[in-house]
N, C-alpha and C positions, 0 to 999 in steps of 0.2 A: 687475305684472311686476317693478317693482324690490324690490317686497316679496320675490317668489320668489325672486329671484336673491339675494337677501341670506341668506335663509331657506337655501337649500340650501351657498351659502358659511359659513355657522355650521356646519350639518349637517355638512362637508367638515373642518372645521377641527377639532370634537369628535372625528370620526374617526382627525382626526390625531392630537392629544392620548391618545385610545385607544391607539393603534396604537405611539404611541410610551409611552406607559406600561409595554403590556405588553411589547413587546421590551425596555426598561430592565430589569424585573423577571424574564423569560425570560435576560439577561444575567448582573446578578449573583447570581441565587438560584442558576443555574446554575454559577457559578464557586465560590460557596459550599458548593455541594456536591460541585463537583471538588479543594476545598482540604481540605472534611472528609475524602472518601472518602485523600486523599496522604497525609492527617495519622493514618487510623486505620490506612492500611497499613503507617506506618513504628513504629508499636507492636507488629505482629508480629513472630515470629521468622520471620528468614530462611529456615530450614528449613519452615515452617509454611504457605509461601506457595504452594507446591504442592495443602498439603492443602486449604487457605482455597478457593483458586482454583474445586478441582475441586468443593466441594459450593456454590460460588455460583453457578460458572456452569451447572452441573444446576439450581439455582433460575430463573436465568435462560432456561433453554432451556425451563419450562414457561409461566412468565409473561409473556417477549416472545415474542410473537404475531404481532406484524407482521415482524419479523424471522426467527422460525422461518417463518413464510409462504416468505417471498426466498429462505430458504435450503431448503428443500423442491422450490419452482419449478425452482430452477438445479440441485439434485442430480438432480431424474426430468430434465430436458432432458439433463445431460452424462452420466447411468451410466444412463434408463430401459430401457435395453434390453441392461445388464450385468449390472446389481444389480437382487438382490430386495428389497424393500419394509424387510425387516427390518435390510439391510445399508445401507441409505441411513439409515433411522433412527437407524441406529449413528453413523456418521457425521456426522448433525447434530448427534447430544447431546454426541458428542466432542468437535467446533465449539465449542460453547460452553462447553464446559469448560479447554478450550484460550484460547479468547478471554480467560474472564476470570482464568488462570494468567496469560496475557500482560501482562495489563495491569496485576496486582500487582506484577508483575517490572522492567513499564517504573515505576512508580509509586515502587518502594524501590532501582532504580538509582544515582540518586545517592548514595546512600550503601555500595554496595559496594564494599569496598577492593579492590588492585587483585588481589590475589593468589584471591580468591573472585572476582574477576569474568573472571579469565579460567582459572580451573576449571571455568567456569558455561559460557562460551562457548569452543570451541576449535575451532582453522581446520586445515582440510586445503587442502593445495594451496597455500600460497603463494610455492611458486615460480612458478608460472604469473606472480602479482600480481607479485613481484618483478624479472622478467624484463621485464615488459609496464612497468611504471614508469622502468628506465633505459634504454627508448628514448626519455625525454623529451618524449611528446605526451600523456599522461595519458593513465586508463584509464577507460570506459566500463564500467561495471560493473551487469551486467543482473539482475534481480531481480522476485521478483513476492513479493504482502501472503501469501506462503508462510513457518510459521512464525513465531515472534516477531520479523518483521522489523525492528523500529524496533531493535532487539540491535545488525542487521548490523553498520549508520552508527557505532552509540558504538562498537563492540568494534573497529573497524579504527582510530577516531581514538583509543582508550587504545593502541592498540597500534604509533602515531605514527604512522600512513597520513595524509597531508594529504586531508582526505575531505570532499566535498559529495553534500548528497541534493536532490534536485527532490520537495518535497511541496504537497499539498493539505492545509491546517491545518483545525481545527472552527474551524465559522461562528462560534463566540463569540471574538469578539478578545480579551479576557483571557485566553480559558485556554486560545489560541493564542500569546500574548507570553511565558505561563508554560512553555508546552512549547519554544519558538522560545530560549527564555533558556537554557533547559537542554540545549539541544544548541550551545550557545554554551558554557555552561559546560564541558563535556566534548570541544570544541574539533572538532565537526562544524558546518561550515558548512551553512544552512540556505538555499532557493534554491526562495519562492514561485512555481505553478506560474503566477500570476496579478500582472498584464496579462504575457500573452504573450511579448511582442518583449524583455522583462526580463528574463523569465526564457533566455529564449532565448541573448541577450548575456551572461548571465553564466555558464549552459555553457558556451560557448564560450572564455569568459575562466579558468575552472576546468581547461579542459582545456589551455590556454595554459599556465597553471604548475604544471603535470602533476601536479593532484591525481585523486584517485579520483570519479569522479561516478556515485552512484550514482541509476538508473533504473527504476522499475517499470513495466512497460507491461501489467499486464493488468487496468490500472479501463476503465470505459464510456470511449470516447473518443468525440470529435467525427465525425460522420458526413463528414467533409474529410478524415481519415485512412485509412488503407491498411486496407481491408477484406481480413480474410484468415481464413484455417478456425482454429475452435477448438472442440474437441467436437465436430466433425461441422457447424458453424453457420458463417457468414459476419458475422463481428462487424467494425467500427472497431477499427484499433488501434494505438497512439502509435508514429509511425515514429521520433521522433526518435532512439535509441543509432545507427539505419544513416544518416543523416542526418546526426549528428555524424560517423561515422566515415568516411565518404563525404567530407565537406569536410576533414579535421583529420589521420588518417592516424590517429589514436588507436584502440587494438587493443579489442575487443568483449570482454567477460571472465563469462560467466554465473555468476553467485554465489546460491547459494540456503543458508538458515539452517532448520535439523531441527530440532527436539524429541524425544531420544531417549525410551526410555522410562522409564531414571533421572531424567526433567526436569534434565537436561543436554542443552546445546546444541552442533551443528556445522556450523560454516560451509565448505561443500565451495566451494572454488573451482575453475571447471573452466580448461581450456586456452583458450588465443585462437580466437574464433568467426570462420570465414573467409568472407569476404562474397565471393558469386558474382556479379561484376561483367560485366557485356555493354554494348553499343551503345547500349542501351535505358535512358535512368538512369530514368524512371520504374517501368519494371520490375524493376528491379535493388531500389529501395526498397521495392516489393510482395515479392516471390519472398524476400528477405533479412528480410522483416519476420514472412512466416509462417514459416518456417524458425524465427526467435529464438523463435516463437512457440507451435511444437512441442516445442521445447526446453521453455517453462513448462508446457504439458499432461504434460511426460511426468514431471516435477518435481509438479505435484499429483498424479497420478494414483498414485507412489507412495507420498503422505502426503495422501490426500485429505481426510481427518479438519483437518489443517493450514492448509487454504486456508479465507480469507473468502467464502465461499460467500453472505453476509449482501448482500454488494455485487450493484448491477444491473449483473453485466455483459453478461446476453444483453438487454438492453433494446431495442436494436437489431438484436437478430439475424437474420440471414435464412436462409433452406433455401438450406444447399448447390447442391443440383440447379433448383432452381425460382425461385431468388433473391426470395419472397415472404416477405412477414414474417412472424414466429413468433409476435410480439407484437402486432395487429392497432394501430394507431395511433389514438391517442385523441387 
């Protein structure tokens, strides 16, 4: 018996040694090839980064697989019964040519001067933004991964917005400190979405000294969240902008970032979103969450090609009418 027990604590231990090896090496091999890939984009030409984009991510759209999977899934659930087969198709491969434009654009930002980076990006609507920031409780600024979103964050703080984003970084903490440093450099505060009650407090603290806080709420969210229609399905979905707005008085601002078809961008800001309050505050934070939330359906549906389609977000989803699940639970 003490033989075994010693025998399987070896066993247990090797495993560790394993297990931590290969996350060591999943770590930095992986960070090594996020500094190659930053270090080969900043040798193209800026003009060039459209074209680079478009025939990689056509490369990309045939050789991820698990990815075009996700994003096939989620198109026949949200257009099956609008789009034909051929027009969803369209769609996915634009995705990925889209995605990885995006991410040569996020990759060679820092070094855009400022007069090319805001001919790259240009805002309509900021009167709305301007009006909503001198009543002095900050703006709640809603938004979905529509677009080159990570643009929004830098183009509002080059353009002296005092701006905070709530993100989810890659599980690699390096080449999470690297992207974290860089929205530090270009003077967006960063505001992990993890442990919770942290991130929570510093919302709130953001919206105290009436900076911009910018919000996506259409990733998977916790099944504790306000389930409400999207596409036709009953998905979880992040209450917090009415939740903020609710306790703070701070004005609702929907902000969504285009990719026109010159690969120029615009960031439309709309008017202050007016929250329908009643008797009822838990229904107030349901009823005001699908509302913001119709808002982003109608924002992809006319740049469908634009949205992360890649992300699970009907993972949880359930029929409208029948409330069963769409995803059978594993």
């Amino acid at each position: 018996m003490v033989y075994e027990s010693a025998f399987r604590k070896g066993e247990q231990m090797v495993e560790k040694k394993r297990f931590s090896l290969g996350k060591f090496l999943e770590i930095h091999l992986g960070y090594l090839l996020f500094r190659f890939s930053t270090f080969w984009v900043k040798c193209l030409p800026v003009e060039s980064l459209a074209s680079y984009g478009e025939k990689l991510g056509l490369l990309a759209f045939h050789l991820l697989r698990g990815w075009r999977r996700v994003a096939f899934a989620n198109l026949n659930l949200a257009f099956g019964k609008e789009k034909n087969k051929e027009e969803i198709h369209w769609i996915c491969r634009e995705l990925f040519k889209n995605i990885v434009r995006d991410m040569l654009e996020i990759y060679r930002c820092p070094d855009f001067k400022d007069s090319y980076f805001k001919t790259l990006v240009r805002f309509e609507g900021t009167e709305h933004l301007n009006h909503a920031l001198n009543q002095g409780k900050g703006v709640i600024a809603l938004s979905a991964h529509l677009g080159n979103f990570p643009l929004m964050g830098v183009r509002l703080a080059a353009e002296g917005y005092p701006s905070s984003v709530v993100t989810r970084d890659p599980e690699n903490p390096k080449i999470a400190k690297v992207i974290t440093s860089l929205r530090d450099a270009v003077g967006l505060e960063t505001i992990h979405d993890e442990p919770r009650m942290a991130c929570v407090s510093r919302c709130f603290k953001a919206l105290k000294e009436n900076r911009i806080l910018l919000l996506h709420i259409d990733q998977n969210a916790p099944a504790t969240e306000a389930w409400v229609d999207f596409f036709g399905y009953l998905v979880p979905t992040f209450k917090g902008p009415v939740l903020f707005s609710m306790r703070t008085g701070a004005p609702i601002l929907p902000m969504f970032i285009k990719r026109n078809s010159d690969n120029l961008h615009q960031i439309t800001i709309h008017p202050p979103f007016t929250l329908n309050i009643t008797g009822d505050a838990e229904q107030n934070i349901t009823s005001n969450t699908a509302r913001l939330t119709k808002l982003i359906e109608a924002a992809i549906r006319e740049y469908p090609e634009q949205w992360l389609w890649i992300y699970r977000r009907f993972k949880r989803a359930r029929d409208v009418k029948t409330g069963e699940r769409v995803f059978p639970k594993r």
